[in-house]
Every structure is written in C-alpha cells, then in structure tokens.
C-alpha positions in Angstrom: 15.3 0.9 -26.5 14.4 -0.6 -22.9 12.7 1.7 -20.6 14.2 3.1 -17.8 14.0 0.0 -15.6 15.2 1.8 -12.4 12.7 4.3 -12.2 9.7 2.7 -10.7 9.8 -0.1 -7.8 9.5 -3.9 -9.5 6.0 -4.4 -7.9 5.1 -1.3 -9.6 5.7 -3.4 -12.9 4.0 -6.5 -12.3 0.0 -7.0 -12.7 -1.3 -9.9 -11.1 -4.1 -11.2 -12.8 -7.1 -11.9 -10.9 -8.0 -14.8 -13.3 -11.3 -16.0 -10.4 -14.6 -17.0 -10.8 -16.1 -14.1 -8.3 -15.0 -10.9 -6.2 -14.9 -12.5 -2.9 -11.8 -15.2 -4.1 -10.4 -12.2 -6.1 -10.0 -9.9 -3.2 -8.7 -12.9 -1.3 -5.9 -13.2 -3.3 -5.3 -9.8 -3.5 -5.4 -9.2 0.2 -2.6 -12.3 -0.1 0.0 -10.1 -1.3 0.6 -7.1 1.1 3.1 -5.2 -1.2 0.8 -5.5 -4.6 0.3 -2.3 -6.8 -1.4 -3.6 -9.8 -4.0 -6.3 -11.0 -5.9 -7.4 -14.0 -9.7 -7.7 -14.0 -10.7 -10.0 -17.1 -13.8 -11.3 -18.8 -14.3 -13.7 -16.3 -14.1 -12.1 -13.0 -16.2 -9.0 -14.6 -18.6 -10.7 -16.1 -19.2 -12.6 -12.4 -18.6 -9.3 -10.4 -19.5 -6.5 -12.2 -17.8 -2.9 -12.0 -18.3 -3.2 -8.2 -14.8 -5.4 -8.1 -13.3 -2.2 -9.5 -14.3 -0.2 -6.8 -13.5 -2.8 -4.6 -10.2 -3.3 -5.5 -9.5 0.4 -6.1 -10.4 1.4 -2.2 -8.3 -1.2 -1.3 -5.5 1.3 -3.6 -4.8 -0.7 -5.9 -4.5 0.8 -9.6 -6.7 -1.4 -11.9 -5.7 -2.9 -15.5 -9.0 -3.4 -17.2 -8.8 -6.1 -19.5 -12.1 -6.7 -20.9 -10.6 -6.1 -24.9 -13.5 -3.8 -26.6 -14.3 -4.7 -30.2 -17.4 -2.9 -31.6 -18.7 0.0 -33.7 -17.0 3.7 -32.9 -20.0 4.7 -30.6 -20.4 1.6 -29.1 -16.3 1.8 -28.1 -16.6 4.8 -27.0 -19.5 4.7 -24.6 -17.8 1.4 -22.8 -13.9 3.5 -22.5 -16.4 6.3 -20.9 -17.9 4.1 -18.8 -14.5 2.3 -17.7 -12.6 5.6 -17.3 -15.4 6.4 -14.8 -14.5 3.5 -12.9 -11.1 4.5 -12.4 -9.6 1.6 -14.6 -6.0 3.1 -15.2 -5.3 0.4 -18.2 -8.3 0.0 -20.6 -7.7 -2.9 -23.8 -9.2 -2.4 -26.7 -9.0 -4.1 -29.8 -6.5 -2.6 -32.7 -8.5 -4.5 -35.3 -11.4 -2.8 -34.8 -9.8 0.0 -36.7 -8.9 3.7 -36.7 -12.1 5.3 -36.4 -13.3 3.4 -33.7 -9.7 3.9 -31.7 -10.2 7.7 -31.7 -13.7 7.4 -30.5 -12.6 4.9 -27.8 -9.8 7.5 -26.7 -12.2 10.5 -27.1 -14.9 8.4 -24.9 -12.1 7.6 -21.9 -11.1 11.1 -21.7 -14.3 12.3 -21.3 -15.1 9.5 -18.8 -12.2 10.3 -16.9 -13.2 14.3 -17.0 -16.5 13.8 -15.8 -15.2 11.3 -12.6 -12.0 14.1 -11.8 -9.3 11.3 -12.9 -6.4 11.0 -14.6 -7.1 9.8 -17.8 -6.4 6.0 -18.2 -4.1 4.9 -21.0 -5.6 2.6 -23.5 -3.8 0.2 -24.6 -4.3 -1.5 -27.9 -4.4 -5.0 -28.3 -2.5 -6.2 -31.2 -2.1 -10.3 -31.7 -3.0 -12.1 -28.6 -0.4 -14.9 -26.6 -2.3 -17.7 -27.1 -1.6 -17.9 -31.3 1.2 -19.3 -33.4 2.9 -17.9 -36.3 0.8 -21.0 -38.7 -2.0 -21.6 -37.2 -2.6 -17.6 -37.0 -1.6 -17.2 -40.7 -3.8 -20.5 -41.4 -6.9 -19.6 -40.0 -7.1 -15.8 -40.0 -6.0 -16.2 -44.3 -3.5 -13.4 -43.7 -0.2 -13.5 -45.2 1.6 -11.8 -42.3 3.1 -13.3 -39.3 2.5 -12.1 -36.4 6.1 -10.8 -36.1 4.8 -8.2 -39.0 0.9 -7.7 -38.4 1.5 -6.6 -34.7 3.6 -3.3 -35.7 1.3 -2.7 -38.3 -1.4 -2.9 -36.1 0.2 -1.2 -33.1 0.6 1.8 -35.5 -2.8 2.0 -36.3 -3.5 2.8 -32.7 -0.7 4.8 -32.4 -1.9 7.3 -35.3 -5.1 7.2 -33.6 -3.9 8.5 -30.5 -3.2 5.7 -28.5 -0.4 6.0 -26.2 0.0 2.4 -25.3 -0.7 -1.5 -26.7 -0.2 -5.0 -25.7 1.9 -7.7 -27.2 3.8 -10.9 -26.4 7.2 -10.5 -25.3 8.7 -12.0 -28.4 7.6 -8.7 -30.5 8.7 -5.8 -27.5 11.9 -4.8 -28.6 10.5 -4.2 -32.0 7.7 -1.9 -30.2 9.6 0.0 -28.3 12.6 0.2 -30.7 9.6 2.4 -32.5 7.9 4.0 -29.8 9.9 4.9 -27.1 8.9 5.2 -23.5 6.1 7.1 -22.6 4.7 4.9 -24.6 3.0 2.5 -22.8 3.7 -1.5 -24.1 2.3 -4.4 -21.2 3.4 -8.1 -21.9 1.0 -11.0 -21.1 2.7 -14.5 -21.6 5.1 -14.0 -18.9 6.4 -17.2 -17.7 9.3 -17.6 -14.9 11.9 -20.2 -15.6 10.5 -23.1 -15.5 7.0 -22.4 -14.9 4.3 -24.3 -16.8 3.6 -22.1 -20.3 -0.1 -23.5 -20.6 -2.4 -22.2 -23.2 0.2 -19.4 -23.9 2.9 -19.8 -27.1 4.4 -16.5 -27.2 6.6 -16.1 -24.2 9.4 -14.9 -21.6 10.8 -14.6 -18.6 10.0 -11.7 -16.9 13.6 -10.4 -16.5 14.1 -10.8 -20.1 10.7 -8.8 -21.4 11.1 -6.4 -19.3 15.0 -6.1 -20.8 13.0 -6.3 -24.3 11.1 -2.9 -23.2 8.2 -4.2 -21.7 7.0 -1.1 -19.2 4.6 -3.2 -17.3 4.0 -7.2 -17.3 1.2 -9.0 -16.4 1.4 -12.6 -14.5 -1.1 -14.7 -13.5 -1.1 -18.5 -12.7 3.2 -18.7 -12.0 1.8 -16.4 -8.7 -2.1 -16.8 -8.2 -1.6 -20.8 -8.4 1.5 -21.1 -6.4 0.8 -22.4 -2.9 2.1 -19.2 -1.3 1.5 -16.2 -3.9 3.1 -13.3 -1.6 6.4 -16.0 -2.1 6.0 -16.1 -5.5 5.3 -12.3 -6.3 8.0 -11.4 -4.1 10.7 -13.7 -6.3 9.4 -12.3 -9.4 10.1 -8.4 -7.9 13.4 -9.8 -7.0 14.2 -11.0 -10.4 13.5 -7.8 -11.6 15.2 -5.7 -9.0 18.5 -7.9 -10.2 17.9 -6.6 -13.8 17.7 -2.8 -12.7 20.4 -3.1 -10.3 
C-alpha cells in the first residue's frame, strides 16, 4: 500500500544526489536550491571530502542520506554505522548481502553511535539489488537462479528480521516492498528518471510520480536536477509533480 503521500512536503521526499568530485562544487549545488531538505553523499564525494562534507552540509540543515553501501565482517559493519551515526547521517546503506549477523551488528553499532552523539538514531537502510543491473545479465553473472524481481524481497527480509527498518530498491520492485512492509518502514528509490530524461547507466526505472505512487517513501535524483542548467528549476518541477500526485 502507498504511503501516506500527503503527510510530508514533496521536497521533504526528494534527495538530491551530490554526485561531485569535491565539497566545495557539492555545497555549490546545494546552496543552488534554496528550498532543499535532503541530499546523498556517495563514494565519490566522501572519498574526496571526507566526513567534514557531512558536517558541512548538516550546519547548513540539511538531513544527510549516507550512501557509502557497507559490506564487511559484523565488527567491521558495525564500527563504520557507529562512526556514521556520529556524524549525524540520518540514512545509512548497507549491504543486505552481507548477511544477518553482520545487519544486527551494523544496527546495534548506529544506535550506539547515535547515543553517544545525543541523536536520533538514523535508519539503515538495506541495500537489496542495485539500478544499474538487468534481470539476465544479473542472473548471468552472479549464477543465481532468481531475478531480481524475487532475490530483492528475499533479501529485503533478511534485513528486515535483522532489525532493519528500511532498504533500497528500484522502483519496479516498490509496490512489492511495501505491499509487505508497510509504512514506517522506510523504502528509498534510486533510478528515478522524469519523463523524458536521459536513463544513463540506470535500467531499472520510473518517474517520480509513479514510484512514489508504487510506495516509495523517499526518492533519490541526481543528474535529471544536478546537470540541468538551472537545478532550483528542475527540483522545483519535480516537487510539483509530486504535489499533483498528493493533491
């Protein structure tokens, strides 16, 4: 069932990706959009920044979606979801695949990071089967006999009985998700495209009027805003499309 789409503002539901090569063009394009609530800091921009782009971003007060996909031993997982929490990242990825054990340890470590900072605690979200892969090539070279239509609720209810509260997926497996866990539970949807818009390396995707009708509570966009030649333009016609959907 579709969350309740009229109970939080449509810029509260996008996260612009801050897909740049270092904090000073990231902030720039953040500072672009007067009305943004949420962005994405990935592998690139954190590996070039550091946590300081966090902290950055977060006096600025904006809530932070830390995308940086943990896969690793249970103690390893859970000292980087510590370390995030302490940041104040509000949306932490980590990898379903890495399996139950180290899911519980990765929630036990961010809710002991966030203790220790006085935060909220951030809501991991577990990432199932990424955008970028098709149904063949996936079963093809990962020698699984599941598509991903199948291996992502299997894989989002792994995290699930781990105590996660929240996992990513494209928009074409949503409804699905949140047919099975309904809202609070958190579900974000990369590969959303506006009509029209370039798809690029993504395969799995929608509009964002249409995820978000799927269930999608939050969605992340990056290039249809951050390469348009005025972004505040192009994030403000995305809110609008939703605001039509939850009118």
């Amino acid at each position: 069932m579709p969350g309740p789409h009229g109970s939080q503002a449509p810029r509260e539901r996008i996260i612009l990706a801050l897909d740049r090569p270092d904090t000073a063009s990231a902030l720039a394009l953040a500072d672009s959009i007067p009305s943004l609530r949420w962005v994405k800091v990935g592998l690139e921009l954190f590996c070039s920044s550091g946590p300081d782009v966090v902290r950055q971003l977060r006096r600025r007060g904006l809530r932070v979606f830390l995308d940086l996909k943990f896969h690793d031993i249970p103690v390893t997982m859970a000292g980087a979801c510590r370390s995030a929490a302490r940041l104040g990242a509000e949306l932490i990825t980590v990898h379903a695949c890495a399996g139950s054990e180290a899911l519980a340890a990765a929630q036990a470590g961010a809710l002991e990071g966030a203790a220790q900072a006085e935060l909220a605690p951030p809501t991991l979200l577990a990432v199932t089967v990424l955008t970028s892969w098709e149904a063949e090539r996936f079963r093809a070279e990962l020698a699984l006999e599941e598509t991903p239509e199948v291996y992502v609720p299997r894989l989002a209810a792994l995290a699930a009985t781990a105590g996660l509260t929240g996992a990513v997926c494209s928009p074409e497996e949503v409804a699905a998700l949140r047919q099975a866990y309904p809202e609070p539970f958190t579900l974000v949807t990369p590969g959303i495209r506006p009509a029209g818009a370039p798809v690029g390396d993504q395969r799995r995707v929608m509009t964002p009027a249409a995820a978000m009708a799927a269930g999608a509570s939050r969605l992340v966009i990056g290039r249809p805003i951050s390469a348009a030649d005025d972004p505040a333009a192009a994030f403000a016609a995305c809110c609008a499309g939703l605001s039509i959907l939850g009118s």
